[in-house]
C-alpha positions as CSV (number, residue, x, y, z in Angstrom):
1,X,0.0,0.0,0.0
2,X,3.0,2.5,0.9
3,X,5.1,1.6,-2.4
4,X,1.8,2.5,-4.4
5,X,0.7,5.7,-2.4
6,X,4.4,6.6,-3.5
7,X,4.8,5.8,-6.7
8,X,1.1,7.6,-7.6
9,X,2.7,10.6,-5.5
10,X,5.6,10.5,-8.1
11,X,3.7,9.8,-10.9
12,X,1.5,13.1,-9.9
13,X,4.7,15.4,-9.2
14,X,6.1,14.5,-12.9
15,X,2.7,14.9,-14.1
16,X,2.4,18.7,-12.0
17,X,6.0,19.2,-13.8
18,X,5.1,18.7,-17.0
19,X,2.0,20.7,-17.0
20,X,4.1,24.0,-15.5
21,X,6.1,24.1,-18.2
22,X,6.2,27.5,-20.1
23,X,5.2,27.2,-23.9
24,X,6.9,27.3,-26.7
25,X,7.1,30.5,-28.8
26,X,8.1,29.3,-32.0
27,X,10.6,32.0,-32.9
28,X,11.0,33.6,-36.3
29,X,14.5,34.5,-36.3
30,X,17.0,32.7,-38.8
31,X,20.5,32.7,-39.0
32,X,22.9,30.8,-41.6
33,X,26.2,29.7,-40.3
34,X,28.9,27.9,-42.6
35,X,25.9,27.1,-44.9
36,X,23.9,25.8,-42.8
37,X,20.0,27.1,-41.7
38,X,18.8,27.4,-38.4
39,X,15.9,28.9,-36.8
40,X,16.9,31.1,-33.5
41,X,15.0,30.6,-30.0
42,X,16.5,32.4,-27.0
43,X,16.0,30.4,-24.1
44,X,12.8,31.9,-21.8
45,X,11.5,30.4,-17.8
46,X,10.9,27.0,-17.4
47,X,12.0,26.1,-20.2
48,X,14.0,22.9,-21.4
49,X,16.0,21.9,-24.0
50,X,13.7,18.7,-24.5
51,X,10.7,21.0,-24.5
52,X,12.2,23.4,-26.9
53,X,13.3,20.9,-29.3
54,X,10.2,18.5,-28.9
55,X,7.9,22.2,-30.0
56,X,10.0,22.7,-33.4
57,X,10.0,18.8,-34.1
58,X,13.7,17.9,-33.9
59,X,15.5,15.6,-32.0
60,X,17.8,17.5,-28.8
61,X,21.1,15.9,-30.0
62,X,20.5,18.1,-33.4
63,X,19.7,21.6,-31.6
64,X,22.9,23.8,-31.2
65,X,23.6,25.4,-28.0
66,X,25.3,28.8,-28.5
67,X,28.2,29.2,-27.3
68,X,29.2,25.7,-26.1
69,X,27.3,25.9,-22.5
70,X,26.8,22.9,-20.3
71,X,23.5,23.9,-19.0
72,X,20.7,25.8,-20.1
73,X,19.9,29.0,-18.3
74,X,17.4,31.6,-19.4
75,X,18.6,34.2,-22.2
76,X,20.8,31.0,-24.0
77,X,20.5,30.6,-27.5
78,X,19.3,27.5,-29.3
79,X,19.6,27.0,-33.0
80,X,17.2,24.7,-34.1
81,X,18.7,23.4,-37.4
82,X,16.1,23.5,-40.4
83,X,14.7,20.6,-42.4
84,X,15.7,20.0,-45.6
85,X,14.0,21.7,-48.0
86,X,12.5,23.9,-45.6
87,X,11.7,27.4,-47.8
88,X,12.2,29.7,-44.3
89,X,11.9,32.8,-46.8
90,X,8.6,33.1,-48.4
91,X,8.7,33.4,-52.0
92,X,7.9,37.1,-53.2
93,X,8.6,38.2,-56.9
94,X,8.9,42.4,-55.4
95,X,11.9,41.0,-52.8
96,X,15.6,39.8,-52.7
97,X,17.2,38.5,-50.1
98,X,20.4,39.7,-48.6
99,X,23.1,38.0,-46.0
100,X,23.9,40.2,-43.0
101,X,27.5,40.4,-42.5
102,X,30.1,41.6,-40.0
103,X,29.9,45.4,-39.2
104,X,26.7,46.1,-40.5
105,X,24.2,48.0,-39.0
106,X,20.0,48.7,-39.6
107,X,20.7,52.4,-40.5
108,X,23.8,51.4,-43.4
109,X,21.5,48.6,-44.8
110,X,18.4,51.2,-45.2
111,X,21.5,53.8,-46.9
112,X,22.8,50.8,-49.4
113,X,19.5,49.7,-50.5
114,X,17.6,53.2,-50.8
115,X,14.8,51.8,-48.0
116,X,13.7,53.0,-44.7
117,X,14.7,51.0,-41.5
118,X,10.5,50.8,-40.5
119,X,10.3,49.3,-44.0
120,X,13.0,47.1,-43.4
121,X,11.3,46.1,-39.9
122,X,8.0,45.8,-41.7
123,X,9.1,43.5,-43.8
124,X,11.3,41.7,-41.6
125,X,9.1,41.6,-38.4
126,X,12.2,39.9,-36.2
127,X,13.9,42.8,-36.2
128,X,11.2,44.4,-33.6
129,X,11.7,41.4,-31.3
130,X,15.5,40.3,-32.0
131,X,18.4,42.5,-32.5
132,X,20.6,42.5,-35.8
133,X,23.0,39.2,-36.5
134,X,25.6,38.0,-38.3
135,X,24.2,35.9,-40.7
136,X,20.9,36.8,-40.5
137,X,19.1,36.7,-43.6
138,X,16.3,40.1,-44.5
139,X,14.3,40.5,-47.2
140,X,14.8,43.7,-48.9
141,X,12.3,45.2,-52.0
142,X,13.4,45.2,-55.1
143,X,14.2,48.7,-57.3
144,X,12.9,49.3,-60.7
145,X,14.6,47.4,-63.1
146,X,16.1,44.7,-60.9
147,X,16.0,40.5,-61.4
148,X,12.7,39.0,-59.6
149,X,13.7,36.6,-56.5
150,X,11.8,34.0,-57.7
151,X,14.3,33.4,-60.7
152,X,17.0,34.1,-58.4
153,X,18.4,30.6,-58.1
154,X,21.3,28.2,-58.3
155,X,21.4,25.6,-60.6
156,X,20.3,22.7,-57.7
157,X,16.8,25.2,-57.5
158,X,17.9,26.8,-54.2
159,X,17.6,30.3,-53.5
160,X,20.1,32.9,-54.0
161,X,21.3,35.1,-51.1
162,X,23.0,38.1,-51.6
163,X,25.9,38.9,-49.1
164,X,25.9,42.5,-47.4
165,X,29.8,43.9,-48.3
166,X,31.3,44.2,-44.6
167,X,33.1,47.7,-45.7
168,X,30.9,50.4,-47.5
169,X,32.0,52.0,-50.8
170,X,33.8,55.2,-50.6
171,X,31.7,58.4,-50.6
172,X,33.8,61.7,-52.4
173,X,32.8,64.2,-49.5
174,X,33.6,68.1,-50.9
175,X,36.0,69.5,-48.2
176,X,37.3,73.7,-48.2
177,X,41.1,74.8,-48.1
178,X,41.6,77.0,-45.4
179,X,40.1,80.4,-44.9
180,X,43.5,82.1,-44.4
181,X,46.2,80.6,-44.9
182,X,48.7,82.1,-42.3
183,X,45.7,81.7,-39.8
184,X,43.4,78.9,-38.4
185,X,40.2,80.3,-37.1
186,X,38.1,78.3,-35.2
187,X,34.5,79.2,-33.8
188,X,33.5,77.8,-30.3
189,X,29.6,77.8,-29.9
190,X,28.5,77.0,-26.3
191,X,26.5,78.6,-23.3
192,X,28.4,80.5,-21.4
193,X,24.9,82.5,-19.9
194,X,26.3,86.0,-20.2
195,X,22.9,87.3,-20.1
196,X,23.1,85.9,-16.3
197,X,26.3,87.4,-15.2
198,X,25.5,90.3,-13.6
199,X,23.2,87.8,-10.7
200,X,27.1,87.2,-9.1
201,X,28.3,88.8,-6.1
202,X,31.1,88.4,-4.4
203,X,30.5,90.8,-1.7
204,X,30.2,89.2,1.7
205,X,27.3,91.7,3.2
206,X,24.9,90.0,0.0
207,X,22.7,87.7,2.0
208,X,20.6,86.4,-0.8
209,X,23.6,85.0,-2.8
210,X,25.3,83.8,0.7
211,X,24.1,80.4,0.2
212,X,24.4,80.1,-3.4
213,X,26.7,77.3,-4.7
214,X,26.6,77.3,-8.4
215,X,25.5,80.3,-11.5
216,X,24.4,79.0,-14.8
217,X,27.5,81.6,-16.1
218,X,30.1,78.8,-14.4
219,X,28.1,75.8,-15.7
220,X,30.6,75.3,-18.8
221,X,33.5,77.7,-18.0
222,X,36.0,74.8,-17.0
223,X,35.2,74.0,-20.9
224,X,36.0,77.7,-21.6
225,X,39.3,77.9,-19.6
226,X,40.6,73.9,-21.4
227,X,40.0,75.5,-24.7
228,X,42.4,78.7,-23.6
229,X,44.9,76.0,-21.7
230,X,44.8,74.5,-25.0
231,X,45.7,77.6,-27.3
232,X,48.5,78.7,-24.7
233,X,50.1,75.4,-25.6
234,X,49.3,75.7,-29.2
235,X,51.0,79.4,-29.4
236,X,53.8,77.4,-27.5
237,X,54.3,75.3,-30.4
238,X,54.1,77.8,-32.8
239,X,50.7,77.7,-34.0
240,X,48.5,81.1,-35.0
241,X,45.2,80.8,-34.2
242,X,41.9,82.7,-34.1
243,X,38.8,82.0,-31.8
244,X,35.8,83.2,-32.2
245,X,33.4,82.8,-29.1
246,X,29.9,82.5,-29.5
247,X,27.3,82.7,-26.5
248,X,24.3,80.2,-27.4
249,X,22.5,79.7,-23.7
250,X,19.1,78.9,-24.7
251,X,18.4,75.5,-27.0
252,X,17.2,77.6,-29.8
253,X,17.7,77.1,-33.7
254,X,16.5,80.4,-35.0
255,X,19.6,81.5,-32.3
256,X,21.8,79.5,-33.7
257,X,20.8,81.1,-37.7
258,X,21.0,84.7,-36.5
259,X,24.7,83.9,-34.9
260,X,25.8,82.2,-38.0
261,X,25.6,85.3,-39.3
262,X,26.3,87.6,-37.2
263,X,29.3,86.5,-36.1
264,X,30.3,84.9,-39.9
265,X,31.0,81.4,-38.4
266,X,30.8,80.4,-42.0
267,X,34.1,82.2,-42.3
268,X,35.7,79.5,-39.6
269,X,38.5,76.5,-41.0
270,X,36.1,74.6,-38.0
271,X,33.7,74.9,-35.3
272,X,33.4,73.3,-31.9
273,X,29.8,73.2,-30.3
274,X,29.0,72.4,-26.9
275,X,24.9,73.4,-27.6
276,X,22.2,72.0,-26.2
277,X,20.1,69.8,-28.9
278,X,18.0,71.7,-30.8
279,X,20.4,74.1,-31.1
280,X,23.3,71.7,-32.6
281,X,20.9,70.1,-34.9
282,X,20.5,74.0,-36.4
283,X,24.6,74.1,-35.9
284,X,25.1,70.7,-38.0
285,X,22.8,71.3,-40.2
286,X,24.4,75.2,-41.4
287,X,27.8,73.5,-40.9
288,X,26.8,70.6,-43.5
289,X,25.0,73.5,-46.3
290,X,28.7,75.3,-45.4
291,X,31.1,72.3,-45.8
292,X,32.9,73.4,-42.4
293,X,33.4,70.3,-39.8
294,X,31.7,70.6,-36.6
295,X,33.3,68.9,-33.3
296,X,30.1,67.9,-30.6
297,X,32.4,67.0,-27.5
298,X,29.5,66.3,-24.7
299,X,27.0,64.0,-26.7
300,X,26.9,60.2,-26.4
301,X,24.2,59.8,-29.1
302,X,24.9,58.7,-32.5
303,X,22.3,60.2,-33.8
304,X,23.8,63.1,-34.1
305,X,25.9,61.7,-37.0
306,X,23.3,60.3,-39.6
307,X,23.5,61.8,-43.0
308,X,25.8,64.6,-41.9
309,X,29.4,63.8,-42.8
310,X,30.6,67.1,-41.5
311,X,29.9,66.0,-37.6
312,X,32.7,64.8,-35.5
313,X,31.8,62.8,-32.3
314,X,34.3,63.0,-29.5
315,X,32.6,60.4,-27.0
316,X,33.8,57.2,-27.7
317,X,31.9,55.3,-30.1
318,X,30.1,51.6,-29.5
319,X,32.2,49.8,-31.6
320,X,35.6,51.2,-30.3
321,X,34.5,50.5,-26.7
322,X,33.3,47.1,-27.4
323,X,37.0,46.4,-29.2
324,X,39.0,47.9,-26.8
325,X,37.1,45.9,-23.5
326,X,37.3,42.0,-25.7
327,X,41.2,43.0,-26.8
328,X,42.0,43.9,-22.4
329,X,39.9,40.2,-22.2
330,X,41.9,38.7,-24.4
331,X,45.1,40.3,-23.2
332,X,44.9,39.6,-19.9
333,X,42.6,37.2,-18.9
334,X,42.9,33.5,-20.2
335,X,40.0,31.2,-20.8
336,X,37.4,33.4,-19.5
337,X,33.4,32.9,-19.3
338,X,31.9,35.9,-20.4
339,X,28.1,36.6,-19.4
340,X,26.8,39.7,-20.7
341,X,23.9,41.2,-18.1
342,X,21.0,42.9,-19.8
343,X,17.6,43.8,-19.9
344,X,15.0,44.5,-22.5
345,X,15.6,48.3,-22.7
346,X,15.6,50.2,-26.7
347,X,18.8,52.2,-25.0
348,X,20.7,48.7,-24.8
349,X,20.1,47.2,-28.4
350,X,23.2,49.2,-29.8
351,X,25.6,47.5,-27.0
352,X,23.5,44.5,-27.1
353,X,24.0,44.1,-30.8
354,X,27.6,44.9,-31.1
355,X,28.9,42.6,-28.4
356,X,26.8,39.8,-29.9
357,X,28.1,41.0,-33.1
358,X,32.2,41.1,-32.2
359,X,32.1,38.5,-29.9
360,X,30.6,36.1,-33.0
361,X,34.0,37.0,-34.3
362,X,35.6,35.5,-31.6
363,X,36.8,31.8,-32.0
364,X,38.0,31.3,-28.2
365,X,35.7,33.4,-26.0
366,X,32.5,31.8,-24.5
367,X,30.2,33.8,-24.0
368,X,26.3,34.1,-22.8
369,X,23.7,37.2,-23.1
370,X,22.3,37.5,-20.0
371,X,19.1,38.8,-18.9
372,X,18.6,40.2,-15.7
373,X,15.0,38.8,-15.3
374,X,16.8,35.4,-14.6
375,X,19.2,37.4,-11.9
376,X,18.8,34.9,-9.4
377,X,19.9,32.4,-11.4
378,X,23.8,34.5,-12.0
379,X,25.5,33.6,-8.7
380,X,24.4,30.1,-9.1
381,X,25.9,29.5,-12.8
382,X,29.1,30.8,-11.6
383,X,29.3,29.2,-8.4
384,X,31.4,26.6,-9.6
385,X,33.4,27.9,-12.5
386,X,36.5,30.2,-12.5
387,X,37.5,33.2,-14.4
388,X,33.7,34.2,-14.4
389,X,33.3,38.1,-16.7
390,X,30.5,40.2,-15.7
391,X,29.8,43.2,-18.5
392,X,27.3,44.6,-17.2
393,X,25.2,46.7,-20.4
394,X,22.1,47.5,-18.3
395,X,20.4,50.8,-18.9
396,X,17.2,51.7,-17.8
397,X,15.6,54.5,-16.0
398,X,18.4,56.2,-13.5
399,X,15.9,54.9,-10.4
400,X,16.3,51.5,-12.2
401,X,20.1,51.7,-12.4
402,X,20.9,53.0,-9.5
403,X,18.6,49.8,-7.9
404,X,20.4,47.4,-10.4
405,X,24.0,48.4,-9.8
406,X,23.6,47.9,-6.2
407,X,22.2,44.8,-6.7
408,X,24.5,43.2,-8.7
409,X,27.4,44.4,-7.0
410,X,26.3,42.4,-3.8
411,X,25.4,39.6,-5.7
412,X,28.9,39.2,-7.3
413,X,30.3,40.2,-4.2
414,X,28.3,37.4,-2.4
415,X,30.8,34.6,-4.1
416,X,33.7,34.3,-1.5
417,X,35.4,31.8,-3.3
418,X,35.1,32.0,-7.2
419,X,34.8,36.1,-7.6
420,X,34.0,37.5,-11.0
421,X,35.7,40.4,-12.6
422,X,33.1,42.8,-13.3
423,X,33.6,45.2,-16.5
424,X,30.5,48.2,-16.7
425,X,29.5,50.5,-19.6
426,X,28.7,52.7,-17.2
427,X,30.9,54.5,-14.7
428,X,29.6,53.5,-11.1
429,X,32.3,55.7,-9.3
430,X,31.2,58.7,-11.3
431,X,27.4,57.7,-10.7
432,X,26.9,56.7,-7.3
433,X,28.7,58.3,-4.7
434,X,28.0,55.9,-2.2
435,X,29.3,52.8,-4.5
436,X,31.3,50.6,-2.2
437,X,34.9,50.7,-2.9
438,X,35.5,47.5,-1.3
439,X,33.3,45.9,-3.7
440,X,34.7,47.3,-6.5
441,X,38.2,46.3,-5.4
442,X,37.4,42.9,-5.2
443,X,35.4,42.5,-8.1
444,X,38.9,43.2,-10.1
445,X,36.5,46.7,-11.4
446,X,37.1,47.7,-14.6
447,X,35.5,50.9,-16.8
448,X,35.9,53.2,-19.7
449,X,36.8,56.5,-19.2
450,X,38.5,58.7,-21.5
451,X,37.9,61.9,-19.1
452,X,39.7,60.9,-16.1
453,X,42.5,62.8,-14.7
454,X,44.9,60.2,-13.9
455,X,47.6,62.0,-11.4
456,X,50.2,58.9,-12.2
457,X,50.3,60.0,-16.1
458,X,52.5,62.4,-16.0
459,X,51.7,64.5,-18.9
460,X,47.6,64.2,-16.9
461,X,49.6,65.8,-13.6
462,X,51.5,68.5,-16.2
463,X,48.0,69.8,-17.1
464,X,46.9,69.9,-14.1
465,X,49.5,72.2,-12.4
466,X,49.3,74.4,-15.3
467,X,45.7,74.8,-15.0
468,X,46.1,75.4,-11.5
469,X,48.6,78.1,-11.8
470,X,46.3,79.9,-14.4
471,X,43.4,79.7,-12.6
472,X,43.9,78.8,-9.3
473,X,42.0,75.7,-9.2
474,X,42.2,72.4,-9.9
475,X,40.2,71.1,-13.0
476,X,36.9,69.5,-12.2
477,X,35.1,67.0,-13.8
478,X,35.6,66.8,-18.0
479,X,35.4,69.6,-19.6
480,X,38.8,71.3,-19.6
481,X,40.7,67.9,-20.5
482,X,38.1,67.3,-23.6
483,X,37.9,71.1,-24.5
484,X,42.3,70.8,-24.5
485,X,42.5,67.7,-26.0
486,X,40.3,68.7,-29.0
487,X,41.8,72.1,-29.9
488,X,45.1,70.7,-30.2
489,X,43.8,67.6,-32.3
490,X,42.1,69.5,-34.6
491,X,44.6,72.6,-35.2
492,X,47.7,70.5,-35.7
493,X,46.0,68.7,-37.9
494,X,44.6,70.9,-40.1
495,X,47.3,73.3,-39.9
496,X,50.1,69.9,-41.1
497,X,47.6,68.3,-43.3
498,X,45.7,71.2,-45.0
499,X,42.4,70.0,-46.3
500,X,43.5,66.8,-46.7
501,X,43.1,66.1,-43.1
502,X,39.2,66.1,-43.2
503,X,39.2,63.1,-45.3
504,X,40.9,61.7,-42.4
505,X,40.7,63.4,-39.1
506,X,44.1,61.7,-37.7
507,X,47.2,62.9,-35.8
508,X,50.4,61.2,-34.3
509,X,50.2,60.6,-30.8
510,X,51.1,64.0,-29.2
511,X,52.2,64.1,-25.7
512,X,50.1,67.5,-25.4
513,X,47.1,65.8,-25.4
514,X,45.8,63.6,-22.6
515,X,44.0,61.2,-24.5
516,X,44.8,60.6,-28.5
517,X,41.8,60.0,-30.5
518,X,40.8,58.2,-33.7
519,X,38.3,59.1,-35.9
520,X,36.8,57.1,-38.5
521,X,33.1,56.8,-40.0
522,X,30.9,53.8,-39.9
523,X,28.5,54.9,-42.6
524,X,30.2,56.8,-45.9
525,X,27.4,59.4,-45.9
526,X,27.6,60.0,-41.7
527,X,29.9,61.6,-39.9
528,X,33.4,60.7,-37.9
529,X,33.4,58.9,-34.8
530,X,36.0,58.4,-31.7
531,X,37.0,54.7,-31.8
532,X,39.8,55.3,-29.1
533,X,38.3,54.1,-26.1
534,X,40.4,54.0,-22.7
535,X,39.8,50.8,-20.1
536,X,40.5,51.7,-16.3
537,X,40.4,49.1,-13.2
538,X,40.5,48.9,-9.3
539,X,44.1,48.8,-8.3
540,X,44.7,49.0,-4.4
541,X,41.5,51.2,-4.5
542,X,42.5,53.8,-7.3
543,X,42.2,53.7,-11.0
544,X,45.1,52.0,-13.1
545,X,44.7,52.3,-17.0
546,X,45.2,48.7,-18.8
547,X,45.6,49.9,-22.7
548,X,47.6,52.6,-22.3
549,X,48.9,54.3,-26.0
550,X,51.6,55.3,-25.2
């Protein structure tokens, strides 16, 4: 009676198992790798491989586990290999199909094909639920004149697939000689609020400014003051230049018009714009109809590039920071598990897209995407396993972040025995004042920062004794090492190079500036991007760079 009571007790537990199991949402997604079809399934809760396999009717010895994992945790790929003869592309006379290949982005495929990117997700309805692969095959409509896809075939009656070309063609973008040619003049446009100057006092008996901290008029003037450390260093060297300062405080286009001609910015060799939106969209835009190169040193969003190829973007870009963080993996950690934290955000899928992308690349990194829904499930898959890499690209809403950071950092801090190194997009010490440095220290932190004032670089402690002897104060924050760094850049440059430079925005390292940049464009008809991208970690509680250039 007791052996039956139990075995109908098992029988009803495997039964309850079975019947919690989360469905099977057949995914859409396909890939091709080394010829071979596969449909895509990223792994969701209570799921299994037998379940997963069972719903797209193949046996669990022929799924592919992505990248060589030993157990199956939520956010894992699966690629379900396809049937023979299975037609994944519906057959459309108005469409081709194209390959995706390395380095190729939503934005350069709309540009090489003359379509929209909310076409291209229209008609390839992935794309709203999956990011961008390697390999991934899209359907793109044909032009006027072009082959129909159904008669686009091999001779064995398969369909043909057109593959993406990694490296786009060369565009011939028109460039000026100098204005003057024993001159350079260059226009900085930025808010320095002189409207609001006369609200400081700095008489002692003024009550009402007595516990004021900050004036809008000081907001940027560190940004201000770099820019004149810069040009002392520059007349050093021998170089003549004129600067043409330009208040813009409000984020106003028709501002920005008036000033353009008012103060005949069209007459500058370059400009360099620390604006507020609006107001640099209005800059970029007059720049492009003049042909003169505009510098935007503050803003982080790509955006700003598209379709102008006279924009130069000094934050880092996604692709170099992505590079530079898997070359200090591969430099100087050896076999190492990488698990990529995440969440569902729209401000991830850049990060999310080029990591999956460069890490494909990689023969000898494993790697998982991880997403933070399963968080639970992180200290338990590394519990047991060395050499464990946390890159954490989790962006949400600051609340979120600031929620999430702490989290994770006690989580990862939480394994005594096996600790991870944790690398972040994000700079927690900058963030959060109340990070835990003891955390950080142990977790082997690492970061990018390419506006850090590193007092063991000596030519960082140079700059900042001479911008404490001008001004009497130490720099704070960014602005004066970007606003230095890019003056020199750009006037050595042009003044060396002539036009010539602008097809290539380059310089030897210079030991003048703090951190050497490298410009390049992803798209022939956008503008020029920093790849340079500087990686920083937790040494005996201060910041060491690893990829120092020089």
């Amino acid at each position: 009676m007791k052996k039956g009571f139990t075995f109908l007790f098992m029988l009803l537990a495997l039964m309850l198992a079975f019947g919690q199991q989360t469905p099977i949402k057949k995914s859409k997604v396909k890939q091709v790798v080394n010829g071979k079809r596969y449909i895509v399934h990223v792994v969701e809760h209570g799921q299994t491989l037998y379940s997963i396999t069972r719903a797209y009717g193949v046996k669990s010895y022929e799924a592919y586990l992505k990248k060589d994992k030993n157990k199956l945790n939520i956010g894992d790929t699966v690629w379900i290999p396809m049937a023979n003869g299975d037609e994944s592309i519906p057959s459309n006379s108005s469409y081709k199909y194209v390959e995706v290949k390395q380095g190729q982005t939503l934005y350069s495929i709309s540009k090489t094909f003359g379509v929209s990117i909310a076409e291209l997700e229209k008609l390839n309805p992935e794309l709203k639920s999956s990011p961008l692969r390697v390999g991934m095959i899209l359907k793109i409509p044909l032009k006027g004149g072009e082959k129909k896809a159904d008669s686009s075939t091999d001779k064995n009656g398969k369909r043909k697939v057109e593959v993406l070309s990694a490296i786009p063609p060369p565009v011939d973008i028109p460039v000026r000689d100098r204005m003057d040619k024993a001159k350079i003049h260059v226009t900085l446009m930025m808010p320095l609020f002189l409207n609001n100057i006369d609200e400081i006092s700095t008489s002692k008996f003024d009550i009402e400014q007595r516990r004021r901290r900050t004036y809008k008029s000081f907001t940027f003037i560190q940004f201000y003051e770099g820019i004149l450390m810069g040009l002392d260093c520059l007349e050093s060297l021998g170089y003549n230049v004129v600067l043409n300062v330009v208040d813009i405080s409000e984020d106003s286009p028709d501002k920005v018009e008036k000033a353009f001609e008012e103060h005949k910015i069209a007459n500058s060799d370059f400009i360099i714009a620390t604006l507020f939106q609006h107001s640099f969209e209005k800059a970029a835009e007059l720049a492009k109809e003049n042909k003169i190169f505009i510098i935007n040193p503050l803003a982080d969003r790509p955006e700003i590039l598209k379709d102008n190829p006279y924009v130069i973007k000094y934050m880092p870009s996604i692709e170099g920071t992505v590079k530079n963080i898997i070359n200090v993996i591969k430099k100087d950690f050896k076999d190492p598990n990488l698990y990529i934290v995440h969440s569902v955000a729209k401000t991830e899928k850049q990060w999310y897209d080029e990591f999956a992308a460069q890490l494909e690349e990689q023969k000898n990194l494993k790697y998982t995407m991880f997403s933070w829904a399963a968080s639970n499930r992180l200290v338990q898959m590394m519990k047991n396993d060395e050499n464990n890499i946390v890159i954490s690209i989790y962006d949400e809403t600051p609340a979120k972040n600031k929620a999430y950071s702490n989290n994770l950092l006690n989580k990862l801090f939480s394994l005594k025995k096996t600790t991870p190194t944790l690398f972040t997009i994000q700079n927690y010490i900058k963030l959060y004042n109340d990070v835990d440095y003891n955390q950080l220290q142990r977790l082997n932190y690492h970061l990018v920062n390419n506006t850090y004032l590193d007092y063991s670089n000596p030519f960082h402690k140079e700059f900042i004794d001479k911008f404490k002897e001008k001004y009497k104060t130490e720099p704070v924050g960014d602005y004066a090492l970007i606003a230095n760094d890019l003056i020199i850049h750009f006037v050595i440059g042009l003044h060396n190079r002539g036009s010539e430079f602008w097809k290539e925005p380059n310089i030897p390292s210079n030991s003048n500036i703090l951190y050497p940049m490298l410009f390049k464009r992803s798209n022939p008809t956008d503008g020029f991007e920093n790849q340079a991208a500087y990686i920083y970690k937790m040494e005996n509680f201060k910041l060491r760079q690893v990829n120092r250039k020089r």
